[in-house]
OpenMM code with the backbone's topology and positions (N, CA, C; nanometers):
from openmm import Vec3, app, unit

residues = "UNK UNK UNK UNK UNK UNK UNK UNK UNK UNK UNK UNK UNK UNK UNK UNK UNK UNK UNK UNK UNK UNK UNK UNK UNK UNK UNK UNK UNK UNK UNK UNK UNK UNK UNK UNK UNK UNK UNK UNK UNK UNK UNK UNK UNK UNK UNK UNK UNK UNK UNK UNK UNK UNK UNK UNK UNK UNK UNK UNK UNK UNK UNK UNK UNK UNK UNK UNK UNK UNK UNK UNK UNK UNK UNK UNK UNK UNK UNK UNK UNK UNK UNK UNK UNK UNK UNK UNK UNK UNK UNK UNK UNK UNK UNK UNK UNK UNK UNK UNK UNK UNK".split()
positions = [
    Vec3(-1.7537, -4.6941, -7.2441),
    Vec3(-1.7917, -4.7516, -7.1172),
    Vec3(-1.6662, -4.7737, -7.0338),
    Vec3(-1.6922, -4.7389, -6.8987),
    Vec3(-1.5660, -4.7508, -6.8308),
    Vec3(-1.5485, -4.8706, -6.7711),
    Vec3(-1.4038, -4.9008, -6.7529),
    Vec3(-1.3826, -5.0634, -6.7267),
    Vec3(-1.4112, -5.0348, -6.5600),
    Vec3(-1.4728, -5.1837, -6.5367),
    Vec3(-1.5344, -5.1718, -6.3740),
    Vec3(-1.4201, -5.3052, -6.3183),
    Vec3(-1.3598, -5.2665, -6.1703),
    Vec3(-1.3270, -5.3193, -6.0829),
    Vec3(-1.3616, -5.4866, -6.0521),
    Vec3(-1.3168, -5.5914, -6.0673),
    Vec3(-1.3915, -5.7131, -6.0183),
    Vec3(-1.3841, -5.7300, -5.8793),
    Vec3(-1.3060, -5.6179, -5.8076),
    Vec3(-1.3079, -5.6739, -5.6635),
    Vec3(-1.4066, -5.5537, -5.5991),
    Vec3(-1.4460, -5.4475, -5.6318),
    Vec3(-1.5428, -5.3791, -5.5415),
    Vec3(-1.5973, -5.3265, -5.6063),
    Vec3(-1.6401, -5.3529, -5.7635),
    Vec3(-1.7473, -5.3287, -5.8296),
    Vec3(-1.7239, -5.1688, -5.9085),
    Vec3(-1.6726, -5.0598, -5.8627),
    Vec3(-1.6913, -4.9359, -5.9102),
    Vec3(-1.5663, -4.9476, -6.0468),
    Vec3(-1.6176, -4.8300, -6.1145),
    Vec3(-1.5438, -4.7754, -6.2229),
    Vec3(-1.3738, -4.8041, -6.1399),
    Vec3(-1.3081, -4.8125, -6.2818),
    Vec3(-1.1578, -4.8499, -6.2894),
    Vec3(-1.0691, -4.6996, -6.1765),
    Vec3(-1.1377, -4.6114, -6.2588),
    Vec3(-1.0959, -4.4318, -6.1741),
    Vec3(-1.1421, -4.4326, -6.0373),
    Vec3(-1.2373, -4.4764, -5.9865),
    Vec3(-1.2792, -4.4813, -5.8744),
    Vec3(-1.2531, -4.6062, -5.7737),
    Vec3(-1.1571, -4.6368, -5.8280),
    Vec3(-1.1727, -4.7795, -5.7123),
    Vec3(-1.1178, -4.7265, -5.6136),
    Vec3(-1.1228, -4.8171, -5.5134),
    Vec3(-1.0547, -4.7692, -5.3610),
    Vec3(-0.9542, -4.8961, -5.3119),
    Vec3(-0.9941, -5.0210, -5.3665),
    Vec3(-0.9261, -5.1473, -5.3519),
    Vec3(-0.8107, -5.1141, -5.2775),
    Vec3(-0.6994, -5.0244, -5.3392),
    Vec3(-0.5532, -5.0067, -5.2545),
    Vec3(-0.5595, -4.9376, -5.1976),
    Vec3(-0.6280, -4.8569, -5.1233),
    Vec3(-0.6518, -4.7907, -5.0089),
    Vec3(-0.7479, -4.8411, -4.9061),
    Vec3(-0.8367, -4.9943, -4.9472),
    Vec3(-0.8863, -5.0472, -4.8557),
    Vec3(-0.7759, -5.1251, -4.8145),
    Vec3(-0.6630, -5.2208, -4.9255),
    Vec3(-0.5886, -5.3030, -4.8590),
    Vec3(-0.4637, -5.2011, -4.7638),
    Vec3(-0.4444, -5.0952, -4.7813),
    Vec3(-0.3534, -5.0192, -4.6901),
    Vec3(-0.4184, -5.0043, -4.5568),
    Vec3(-0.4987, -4.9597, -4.5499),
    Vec3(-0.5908, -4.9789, -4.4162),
    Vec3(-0.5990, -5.0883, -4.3648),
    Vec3(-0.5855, -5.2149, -4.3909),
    Vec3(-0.5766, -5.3373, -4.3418),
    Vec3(-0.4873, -5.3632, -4.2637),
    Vec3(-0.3454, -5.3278, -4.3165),
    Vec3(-0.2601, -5.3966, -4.2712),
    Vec3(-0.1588, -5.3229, -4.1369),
    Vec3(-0.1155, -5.4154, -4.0448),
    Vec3(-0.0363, -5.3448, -3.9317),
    Vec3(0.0917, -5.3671, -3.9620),
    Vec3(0.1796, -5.2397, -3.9461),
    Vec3(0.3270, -5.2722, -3.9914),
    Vec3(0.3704, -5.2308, -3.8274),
    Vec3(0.4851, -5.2917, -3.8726),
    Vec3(0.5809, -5.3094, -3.7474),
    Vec3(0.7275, -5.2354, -3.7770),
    Vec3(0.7393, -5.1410, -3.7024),
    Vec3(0.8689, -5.0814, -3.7141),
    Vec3(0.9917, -5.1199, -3.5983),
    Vec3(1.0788, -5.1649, -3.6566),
    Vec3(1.1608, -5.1535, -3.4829),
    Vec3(1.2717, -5.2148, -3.5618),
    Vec3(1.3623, -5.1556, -3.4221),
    Vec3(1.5182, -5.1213, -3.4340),
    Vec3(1.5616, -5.2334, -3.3798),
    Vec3(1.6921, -5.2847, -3.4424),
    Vec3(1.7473, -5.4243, -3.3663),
    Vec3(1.9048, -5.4589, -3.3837),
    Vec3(1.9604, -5.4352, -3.3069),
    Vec3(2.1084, -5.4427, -3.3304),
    Vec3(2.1804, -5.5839, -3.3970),
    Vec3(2.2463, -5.5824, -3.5118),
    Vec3(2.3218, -5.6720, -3.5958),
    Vec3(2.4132, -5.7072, -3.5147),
    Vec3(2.4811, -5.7937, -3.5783),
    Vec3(2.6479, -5.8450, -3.5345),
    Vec3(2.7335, -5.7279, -3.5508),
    Vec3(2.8220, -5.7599, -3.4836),
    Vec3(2.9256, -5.6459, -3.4631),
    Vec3(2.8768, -5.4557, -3.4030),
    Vec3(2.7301, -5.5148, -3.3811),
    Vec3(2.6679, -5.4267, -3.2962),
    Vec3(2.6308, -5.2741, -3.3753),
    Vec3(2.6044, -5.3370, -3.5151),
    Vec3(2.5565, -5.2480, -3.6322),
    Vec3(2.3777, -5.2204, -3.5759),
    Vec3(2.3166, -5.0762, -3.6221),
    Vec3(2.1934, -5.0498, -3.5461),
    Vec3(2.1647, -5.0636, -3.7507),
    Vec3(2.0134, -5.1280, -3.6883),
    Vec3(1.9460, -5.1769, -3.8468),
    Vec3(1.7393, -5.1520, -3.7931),
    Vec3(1.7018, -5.1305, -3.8674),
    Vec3(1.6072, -5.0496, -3.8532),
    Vec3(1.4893, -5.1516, -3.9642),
    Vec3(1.4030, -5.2269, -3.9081),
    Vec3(1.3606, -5.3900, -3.9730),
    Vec3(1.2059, -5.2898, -3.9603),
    Vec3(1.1533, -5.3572, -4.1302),
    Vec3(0.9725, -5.2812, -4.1080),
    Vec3(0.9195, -5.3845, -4.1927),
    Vec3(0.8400, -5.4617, -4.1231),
    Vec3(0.7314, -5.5321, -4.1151),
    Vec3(0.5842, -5.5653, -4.1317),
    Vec3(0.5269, -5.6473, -4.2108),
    Vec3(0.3339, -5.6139, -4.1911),
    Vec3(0.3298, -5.6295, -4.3064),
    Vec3(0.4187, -5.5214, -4.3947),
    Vec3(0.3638, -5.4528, -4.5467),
    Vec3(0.3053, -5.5838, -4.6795),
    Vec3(0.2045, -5.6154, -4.7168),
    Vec3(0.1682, -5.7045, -4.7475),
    Vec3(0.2158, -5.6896, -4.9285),
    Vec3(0.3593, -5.7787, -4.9377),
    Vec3(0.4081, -5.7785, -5.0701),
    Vec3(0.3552, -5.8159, -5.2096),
    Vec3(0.1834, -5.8736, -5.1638),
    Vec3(0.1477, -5.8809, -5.2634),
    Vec3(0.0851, -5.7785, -5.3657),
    Vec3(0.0348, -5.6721, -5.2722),
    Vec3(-0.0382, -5.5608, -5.3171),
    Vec3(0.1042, -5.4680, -5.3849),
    Vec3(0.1853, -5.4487, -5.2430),
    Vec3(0.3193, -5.3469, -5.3008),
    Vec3(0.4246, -5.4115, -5.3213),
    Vec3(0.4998, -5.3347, -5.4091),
    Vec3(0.6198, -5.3806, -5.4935),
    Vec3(0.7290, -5.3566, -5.3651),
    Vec3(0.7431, -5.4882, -5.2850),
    Vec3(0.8678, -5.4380, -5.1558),
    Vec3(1.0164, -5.3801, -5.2012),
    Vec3(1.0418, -5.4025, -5.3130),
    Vec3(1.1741, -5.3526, -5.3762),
    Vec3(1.1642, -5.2453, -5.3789),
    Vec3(1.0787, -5.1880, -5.5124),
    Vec3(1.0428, -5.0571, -5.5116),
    Vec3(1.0317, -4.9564, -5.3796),
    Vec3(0.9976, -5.0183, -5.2888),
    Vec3(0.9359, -4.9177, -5.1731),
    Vec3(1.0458, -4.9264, -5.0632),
    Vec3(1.1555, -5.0420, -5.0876),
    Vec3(1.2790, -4.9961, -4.9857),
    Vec3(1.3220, -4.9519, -5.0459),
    Vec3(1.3547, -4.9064, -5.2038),
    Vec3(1.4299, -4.8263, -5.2590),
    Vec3(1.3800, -4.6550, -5.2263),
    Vec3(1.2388, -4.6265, -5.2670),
    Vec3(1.2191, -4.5161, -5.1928),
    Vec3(1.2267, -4.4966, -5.0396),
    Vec3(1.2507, -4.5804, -4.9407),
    Vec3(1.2825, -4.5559, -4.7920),
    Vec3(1.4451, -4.5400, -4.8064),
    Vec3(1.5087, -4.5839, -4.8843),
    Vec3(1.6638, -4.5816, -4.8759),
    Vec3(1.6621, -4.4444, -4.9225),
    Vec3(1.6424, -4.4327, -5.0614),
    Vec3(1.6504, -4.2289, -5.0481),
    Vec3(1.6087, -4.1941, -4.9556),
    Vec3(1.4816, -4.1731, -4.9486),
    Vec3(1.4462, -4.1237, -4.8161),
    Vec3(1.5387, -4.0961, -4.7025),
    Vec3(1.6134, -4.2024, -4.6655),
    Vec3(1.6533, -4.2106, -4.5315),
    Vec3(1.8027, -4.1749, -4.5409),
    Vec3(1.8123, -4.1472, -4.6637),
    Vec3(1.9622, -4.1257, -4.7016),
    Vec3(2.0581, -4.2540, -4.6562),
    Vec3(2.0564, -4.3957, -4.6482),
    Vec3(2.1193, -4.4958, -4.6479),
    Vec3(2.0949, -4.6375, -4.7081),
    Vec3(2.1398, -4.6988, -4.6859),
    Vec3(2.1518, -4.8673, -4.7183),
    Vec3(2.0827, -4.9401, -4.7047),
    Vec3(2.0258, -5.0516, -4.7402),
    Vec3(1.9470, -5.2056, -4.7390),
    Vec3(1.8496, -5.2642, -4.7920),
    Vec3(1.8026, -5.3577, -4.7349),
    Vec3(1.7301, -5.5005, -4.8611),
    Vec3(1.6041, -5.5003, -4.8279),
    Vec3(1.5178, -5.5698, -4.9271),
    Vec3(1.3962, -5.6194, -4.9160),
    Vec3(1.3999, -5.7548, -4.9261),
    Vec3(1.3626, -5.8186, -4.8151),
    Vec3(1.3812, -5.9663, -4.8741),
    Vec3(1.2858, -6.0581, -4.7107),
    Vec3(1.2452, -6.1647, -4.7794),
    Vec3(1.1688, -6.2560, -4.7022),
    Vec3(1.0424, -6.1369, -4.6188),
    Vec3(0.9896, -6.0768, -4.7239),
    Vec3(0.8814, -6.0284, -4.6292),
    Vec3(0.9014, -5.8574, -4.5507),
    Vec3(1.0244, -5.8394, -4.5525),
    Vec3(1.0789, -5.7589, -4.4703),
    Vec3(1.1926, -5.6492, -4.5687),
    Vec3(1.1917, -5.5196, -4.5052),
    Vec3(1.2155, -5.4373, -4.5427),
    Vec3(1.3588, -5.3748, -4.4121),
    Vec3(1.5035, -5.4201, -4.4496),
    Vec3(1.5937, -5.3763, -4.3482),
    Vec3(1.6666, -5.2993, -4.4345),
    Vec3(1.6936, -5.1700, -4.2857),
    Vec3(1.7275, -5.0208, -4.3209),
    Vec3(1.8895, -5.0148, -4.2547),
    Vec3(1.9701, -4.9772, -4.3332),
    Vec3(2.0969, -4.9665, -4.2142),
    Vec3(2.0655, -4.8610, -4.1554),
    Vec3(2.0767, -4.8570, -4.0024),
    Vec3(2.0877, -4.7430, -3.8898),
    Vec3(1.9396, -4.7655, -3.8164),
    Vec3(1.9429, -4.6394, -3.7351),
    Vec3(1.8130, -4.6050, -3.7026),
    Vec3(1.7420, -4.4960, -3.7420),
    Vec3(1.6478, -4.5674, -3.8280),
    Vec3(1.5210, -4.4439, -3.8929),
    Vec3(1.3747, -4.4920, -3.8713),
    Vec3(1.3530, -4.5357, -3.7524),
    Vec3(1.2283, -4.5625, -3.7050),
    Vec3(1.1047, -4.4241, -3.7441),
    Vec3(1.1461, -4.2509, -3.6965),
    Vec3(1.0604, -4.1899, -3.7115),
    Vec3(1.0932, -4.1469, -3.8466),
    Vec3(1.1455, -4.1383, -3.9433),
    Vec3(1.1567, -4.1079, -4.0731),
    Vec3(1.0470, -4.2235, -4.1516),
    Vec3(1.1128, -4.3514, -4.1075),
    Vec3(1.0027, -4.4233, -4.2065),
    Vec3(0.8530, -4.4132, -4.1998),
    Vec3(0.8502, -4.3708, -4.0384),
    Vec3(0.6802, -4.3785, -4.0167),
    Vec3(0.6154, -4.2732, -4.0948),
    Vec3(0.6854, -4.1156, -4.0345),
    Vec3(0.6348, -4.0111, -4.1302),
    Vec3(0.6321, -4.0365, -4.2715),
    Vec3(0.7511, -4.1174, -4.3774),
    Vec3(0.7302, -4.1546, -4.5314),
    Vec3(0.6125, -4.2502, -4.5648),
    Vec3(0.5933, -4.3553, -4.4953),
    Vec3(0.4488, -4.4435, -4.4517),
    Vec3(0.3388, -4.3784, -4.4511),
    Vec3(0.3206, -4.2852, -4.3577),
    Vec3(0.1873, -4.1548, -4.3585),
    Vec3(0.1738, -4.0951, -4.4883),
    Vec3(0.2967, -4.0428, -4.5446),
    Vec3(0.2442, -3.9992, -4.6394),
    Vec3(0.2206, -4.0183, -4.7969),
    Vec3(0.2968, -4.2261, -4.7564),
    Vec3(0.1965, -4.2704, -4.8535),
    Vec3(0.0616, -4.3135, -4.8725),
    Vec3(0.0158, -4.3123, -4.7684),
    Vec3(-0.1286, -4.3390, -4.6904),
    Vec3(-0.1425, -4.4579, -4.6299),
    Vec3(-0.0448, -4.4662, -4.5544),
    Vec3(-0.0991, -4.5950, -4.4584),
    Vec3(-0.1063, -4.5137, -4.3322),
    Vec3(-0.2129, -4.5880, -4.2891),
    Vec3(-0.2723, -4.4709, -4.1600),
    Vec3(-0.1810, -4.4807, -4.0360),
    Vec3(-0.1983, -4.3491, -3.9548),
    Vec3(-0.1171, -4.3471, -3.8460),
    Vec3(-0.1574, -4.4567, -3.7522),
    Vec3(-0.2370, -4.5354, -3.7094),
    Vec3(-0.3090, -4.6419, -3.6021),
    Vec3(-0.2470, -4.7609, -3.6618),
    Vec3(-0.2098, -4.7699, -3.7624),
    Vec3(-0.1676, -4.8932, -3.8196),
    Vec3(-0.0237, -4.9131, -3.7526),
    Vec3(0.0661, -4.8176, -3.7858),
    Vec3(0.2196, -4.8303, -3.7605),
    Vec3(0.2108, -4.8346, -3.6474),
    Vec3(0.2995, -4.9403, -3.6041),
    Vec3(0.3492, -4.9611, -3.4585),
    Vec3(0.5004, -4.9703, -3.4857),
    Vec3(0.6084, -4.8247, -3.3707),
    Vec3(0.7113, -4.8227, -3.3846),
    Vec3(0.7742, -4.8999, -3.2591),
    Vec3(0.8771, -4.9543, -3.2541),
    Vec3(0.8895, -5.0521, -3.1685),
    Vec3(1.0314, -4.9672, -3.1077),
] * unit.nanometer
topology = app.Topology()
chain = topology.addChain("A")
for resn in residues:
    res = topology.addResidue(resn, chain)
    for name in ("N", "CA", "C"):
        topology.addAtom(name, app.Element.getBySymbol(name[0]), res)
C-alpha cells in the first residue's frame, strides 16, 4: 500500500504539495548597490520553510559564477544577475508571473 500525503490526500509519488507551494509564492528580484558602491543582486519571497535557502544560493552562486549568503530570509548575490537568476528560478519551476525583477 502506498504511503498517502497528509496535506492533499494523494499517493506519496503523486503529490503536488511542492509545486502547489511554488506557485504560491512571489519572489522579488532586484539589484541594490552596497557600500563602497559594490552592485549586489538581493532575491526575495522564497518561502524557507518549504526550500533549503542555503542549498539554493549555493546552486545560484554556480550558476551565476560568483559570491554570497543566504541569510535572514534572503538570498544576496555579488554583482548583477537579475536575468540569470530568473531564467534558473523558471527552470526550477517557479512560474514566470510570480518573479518580479526589480
Amino acid at each position: 500500500m502506498a504511503d498517502i500525503c497528509p496535506i492533499c490526500g494523494l499517493p506519496k509519488d503523486l503529490c503536488v504539495c511542492g509545486e502547489i507551494g511554488k506557485e504560491q509564492q512571489r519572489i522579488r528580484i532586484r539589484f541594490e548597490t552596497r557600500k563602497f558602491g559594490r552592485p549586489t543582486t538581493i532575491v526575495e519571497g522564497i518561502n524557507d520553510k518549504d526550500t533549503d535557502l542555503g542549498g539554493l544560493a549555493q546552486k545560484l552562486k554556480s550558476f551565476c559564477a560568483c559570491g554570497g549568503t543566504a541569510k535572514n530570509g534572503q538570498i544576496i548575490l555579488q554583482g548583477d544577475h537579475r536575468e540569470k537568476v530568473q531564467q534558473y528560478l523558471i527552470r526550477l519551476g517557479y512560474p514566470e508571473e510570480n518573479i518580479e525583477v526589480q
